[in-house]
C-alpha positions, -999 to +999 in steps of 0.1 A: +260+329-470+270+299-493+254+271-495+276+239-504+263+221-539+248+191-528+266+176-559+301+182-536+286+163-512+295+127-508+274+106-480+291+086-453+293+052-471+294+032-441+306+044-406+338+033-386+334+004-360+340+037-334+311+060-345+290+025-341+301+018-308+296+058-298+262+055-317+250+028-290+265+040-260+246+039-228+248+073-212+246+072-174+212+094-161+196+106-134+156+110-129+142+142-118+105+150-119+103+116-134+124+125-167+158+106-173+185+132-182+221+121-194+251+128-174+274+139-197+301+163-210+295+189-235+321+174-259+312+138-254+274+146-260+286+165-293+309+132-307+278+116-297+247+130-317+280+133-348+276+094-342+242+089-345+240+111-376+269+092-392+250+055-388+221+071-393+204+063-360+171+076-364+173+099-329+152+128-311+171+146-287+152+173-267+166+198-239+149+204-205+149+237-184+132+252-159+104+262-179+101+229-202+090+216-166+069+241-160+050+233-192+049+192-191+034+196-159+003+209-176+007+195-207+005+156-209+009+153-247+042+174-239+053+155-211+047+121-237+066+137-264+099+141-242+093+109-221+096+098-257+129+112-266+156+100-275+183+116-251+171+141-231+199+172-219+193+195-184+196+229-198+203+256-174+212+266-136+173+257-128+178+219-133+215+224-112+191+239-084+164+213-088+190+185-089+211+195-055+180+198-042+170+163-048+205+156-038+219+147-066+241+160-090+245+168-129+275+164-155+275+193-171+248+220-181+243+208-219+221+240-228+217+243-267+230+274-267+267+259-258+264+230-273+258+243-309+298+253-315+307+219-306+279+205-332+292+228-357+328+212-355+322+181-349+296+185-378+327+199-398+353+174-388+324+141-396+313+159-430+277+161-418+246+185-430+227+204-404+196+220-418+184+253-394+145+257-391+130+282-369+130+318-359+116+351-377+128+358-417+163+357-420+175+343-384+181+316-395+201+327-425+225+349-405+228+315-381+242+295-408+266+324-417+276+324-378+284+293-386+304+290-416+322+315-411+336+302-376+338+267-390+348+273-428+343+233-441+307+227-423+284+216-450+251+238-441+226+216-458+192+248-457+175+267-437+139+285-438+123+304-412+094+292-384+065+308-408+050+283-424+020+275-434+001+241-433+001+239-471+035+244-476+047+217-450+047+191-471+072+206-493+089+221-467+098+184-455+104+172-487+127+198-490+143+190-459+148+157-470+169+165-507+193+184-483+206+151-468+210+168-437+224+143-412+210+171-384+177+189-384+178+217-356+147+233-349+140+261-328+101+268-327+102+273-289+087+248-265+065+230-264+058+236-302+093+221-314+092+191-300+057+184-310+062+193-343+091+172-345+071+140-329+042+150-351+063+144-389+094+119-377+080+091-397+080+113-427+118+135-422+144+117-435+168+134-415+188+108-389+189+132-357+162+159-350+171+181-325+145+208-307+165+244-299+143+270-287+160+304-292+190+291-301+189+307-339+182+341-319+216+348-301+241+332-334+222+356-357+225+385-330+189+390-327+195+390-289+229+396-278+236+371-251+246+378-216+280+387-214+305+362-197+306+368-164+270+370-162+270+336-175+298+328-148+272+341-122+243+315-134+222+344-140+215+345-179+179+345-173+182+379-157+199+391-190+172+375-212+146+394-190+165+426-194+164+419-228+131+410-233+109+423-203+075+417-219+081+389-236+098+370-212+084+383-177+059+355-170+080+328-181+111+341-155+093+359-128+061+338-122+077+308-142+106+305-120+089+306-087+070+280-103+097+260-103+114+265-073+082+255-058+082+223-081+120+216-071+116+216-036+088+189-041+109+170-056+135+175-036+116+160-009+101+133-026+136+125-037+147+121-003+120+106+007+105+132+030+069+134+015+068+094+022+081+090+055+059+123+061+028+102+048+038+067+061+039+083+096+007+104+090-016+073+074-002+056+109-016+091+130-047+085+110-050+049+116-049+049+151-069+077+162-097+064+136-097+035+147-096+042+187-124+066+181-144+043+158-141+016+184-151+036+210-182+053+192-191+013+180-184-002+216-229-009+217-230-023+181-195-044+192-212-061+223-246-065+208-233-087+174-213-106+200-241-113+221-261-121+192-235-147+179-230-165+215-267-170+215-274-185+181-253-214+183-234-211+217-202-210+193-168-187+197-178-152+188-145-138+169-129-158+137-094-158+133-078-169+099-044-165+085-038-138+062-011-124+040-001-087+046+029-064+034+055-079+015+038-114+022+043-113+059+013-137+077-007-124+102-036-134+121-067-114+111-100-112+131-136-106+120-169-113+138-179-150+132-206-148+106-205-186+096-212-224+110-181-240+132-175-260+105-174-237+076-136-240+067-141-280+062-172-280+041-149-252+021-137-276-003-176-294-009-187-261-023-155-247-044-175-257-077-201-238-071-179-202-065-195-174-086-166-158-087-136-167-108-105-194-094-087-171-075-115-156-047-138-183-037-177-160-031-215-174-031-244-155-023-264-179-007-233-199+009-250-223+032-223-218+058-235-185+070-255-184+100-286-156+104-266-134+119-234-140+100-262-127+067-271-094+087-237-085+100-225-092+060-250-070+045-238-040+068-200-051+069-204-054+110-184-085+105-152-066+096-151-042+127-128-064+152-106-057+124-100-021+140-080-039+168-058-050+138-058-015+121-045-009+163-016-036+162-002-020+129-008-048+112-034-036+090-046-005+081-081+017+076-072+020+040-055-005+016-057-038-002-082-061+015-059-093+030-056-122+010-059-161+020-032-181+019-052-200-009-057-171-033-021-161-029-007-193-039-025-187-075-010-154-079+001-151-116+025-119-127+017-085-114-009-099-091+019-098-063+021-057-067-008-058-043+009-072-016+036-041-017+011-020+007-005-028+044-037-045+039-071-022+047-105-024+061-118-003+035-098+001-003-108+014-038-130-016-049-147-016-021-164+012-024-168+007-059-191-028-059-172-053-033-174-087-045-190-077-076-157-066-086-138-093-105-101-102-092-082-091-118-100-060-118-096-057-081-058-063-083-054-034-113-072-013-088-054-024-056-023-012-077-031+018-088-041+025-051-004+014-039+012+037-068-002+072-057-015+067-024-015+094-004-033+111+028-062+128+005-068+094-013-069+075+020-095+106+035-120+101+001-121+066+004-124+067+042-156+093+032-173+066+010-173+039+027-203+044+049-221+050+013-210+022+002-220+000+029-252+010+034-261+003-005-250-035+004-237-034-035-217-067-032-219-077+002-223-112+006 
């Protein structure tokens, strides 16, 4: 194989107003388990990346398959590294499977594999380097002479094998770097590539890194690769397994009902099945709770009211105004547990709040009658709200319902908490009640509202007593 002299090779000294408009483009995507792939055409991705190399837009472009799935779903530095990336490609029948399944639908399957001849010409055509790193001794050597002798003019700017050692990296890069390669493609095998590459881009000099798995392995004839009309049959796994039974049987026996499993999750969730499914079983849940929990209460119900009648001969339920889902008012009621008065002598005793400007809390708030301090303590005061959990307008679980008054100082993301069903019971208060700051309420209420879910509603549900009986907060 010949290498071209890098004196020969003259640098793109400046790039037409096209490759700069291709450089930027804005590929259309579509998200499946929660990565953005482009929608594209195998030519139009090529003329792309050749764009990015020629205005050297510093780029990382990573493929996903079937078993890159597999492995971010175990491996969160993984999963980073690609949410990361630059562009990411679907590779493979697996993401057509996972993507008609989720009803959606791809471009094109941009697998390295096919994509490589259309790099190599556009390479040729653009006068761009590609430097080839990866595989055993030699692979990638018999790569570049795939190469150049299908596409006579392409400027292959090195290559060196995946054996490496820590101490010669650093020269290895620099190396790299003298080539004035406008495309580094490395094939290390997931998730190794891409990690590698996201571990030293602040130090290659190279304008588009590209990750490439076995790529290196089928141009050097390593492995021959499935013939055509197994390819046309979407079953070039089964030919890599033939290929390489022990090597490859885990990754495309167990691997692949892995993720079929994994596909049909997200199929669902993408249609929205595993939400209506939980929507209509939190609402199973939230009235059979709370019809059993009145019933199994109905003595400690009709004893607090009875003991509020007779203390001050007042009204024994309180209703107030509160803001629900998506800022809907509703009228929420609790056991009385303060003096007639207490909402005008409200404003008397705002300066004395021990709790910051938005939630208005005092321990020994003189408003609260005897009772209205033992029903507190034990959280009796909150049980009519089970009628409530009954009328669908609250919930057993969620974000306790806001005043009118605290909502009107709602600043940025504090609103996110009003995107659920308000709760008897939610994550902060089972975690110190009123001890809890706002802001750190709201952060928690969020991150309730973002992965809620049956199992989540069932823990807290499980706490609460705990937490009630420990008083932590109540008052």
């Amino acid at each position: 194989m010949k290498l071209t002299p890098l004196s020969d090779f003259q640098p793109i000294a400046g790039a037409a107003l096209a490759d700069r408009i291709e450089a930027t483009r804005s590929w259309p995507k579509t998200t499946l388990f929660g990565l953005p792939l482009v929608l594209a055409k195998r030519e139009e991705i090529a003329r792309h990346i050749m764009a990015r190399a020629g205005i050297q837009e510093k780029s990382v472009i990573n493929f996903v398959n079937a078993h890159c799935i597999n492995q971010q779903a175990s491996d969160p530095e993984y999963r980073d590294v690609l949410l990361n990336s630059s562009l990411l490609l679907p590779d493979g029948v697996g993401m057509e499977i996972a993507a008609g399944l989720a009803s959606t639908r791809l471009a094109e399957n941009l697998n390295g594999t096919d994509l490589f001849p259309a790099i190599c010409r556009e390479a040729q055509e653009e006068g761009v380097g590609i430097f080839l790193l990866g595989g055993l001794p030699g692979v990638a050597d018999a790569t570049a002479a795939w190469a150049v002798t299908n596409y006579p003019e392409l400027r292959i700017a090195g290559t060196n094998s995946g054996f490496f050692g820590a101490d010669t990296e650093a020269a290895l890069i620099e190396r790299i770097n003298r080539s004035r390669a406008g495309i580094l493609l490395v094939g290390f095998g997931v998730p190794l590539q891409e990690k590698w590459i996201a571990r030293n881009r602040h130090r290659l000099n190279v304008p588009v890194l590209m990750g490439v798995g076995g790529l290196f392995d089928y141009y050097s004839s390593r492995i021959p690769r499935a013939p055509k009309f197994i390819r046309a049959c979407k079953s070039e796994w089964m030919w890599r397994l033939a290929m390489e039974p022990r090597r490859m049987a885990k990754r495309y026996i167990v691997g692949n009902a892995l993720f079929l499993a994994r596909a049909a999750l997200e199929g669902l969730k993408a249609r929205r099945i595993v939400s209506r499914a939980n929507s209509a079983g939190k609402r199973l849940i939230d009235i059979l709770g709370a019809a059993t929990a009145i019933t199994l209460l109905l003595p400690i119900l009709l004893a607090t009211a009875l003991a509020i009648r007779l203390e001050d001969k007042g009204p024994v339920l309180f209703r107030q105004t509160r803001i629900g889902k998506d800022g809907a008012p509703f009228d929420m009621i609790k056991f009385r547990s303060m003096y007639i008065d207490a909402e005008a002598r409200r404003d008397a005793l705002l300066s004395q709040s021990e709790r910051d400007g938005t939630c208005f809390k005092m321990r020994d708030d003189p408003r609260i009658t005897r009772s209205g301090r033992f029903i507190r303590r034990f959280s009796i005061d909150e049980l009519p709200q089970l009628f409530n959990v009954l009328s669908g307008a609250m919930s057993l679980v969620g974000p306790r319902p806001a005043l009118i008054s605290e909502v009107s100082t709602y600043r940025g993301s504090h609103w996110k908490r009003l995107a659920g069903k308000p709760g008897i019971t939610c994550t902060w208060q089972v975690r110190g009640r009123a001890d809890i700051p706002f802001e750190r309420q709201a952060i928690m209420d969020r991150a309730y509202l973002k992965r809620a879910n049956l199992w989540i509603d069932l823990v807290l549900l499980l706490c609460t007593p705990g937490a009630v009986i420990s008083g932590r907060g109540a008052y």
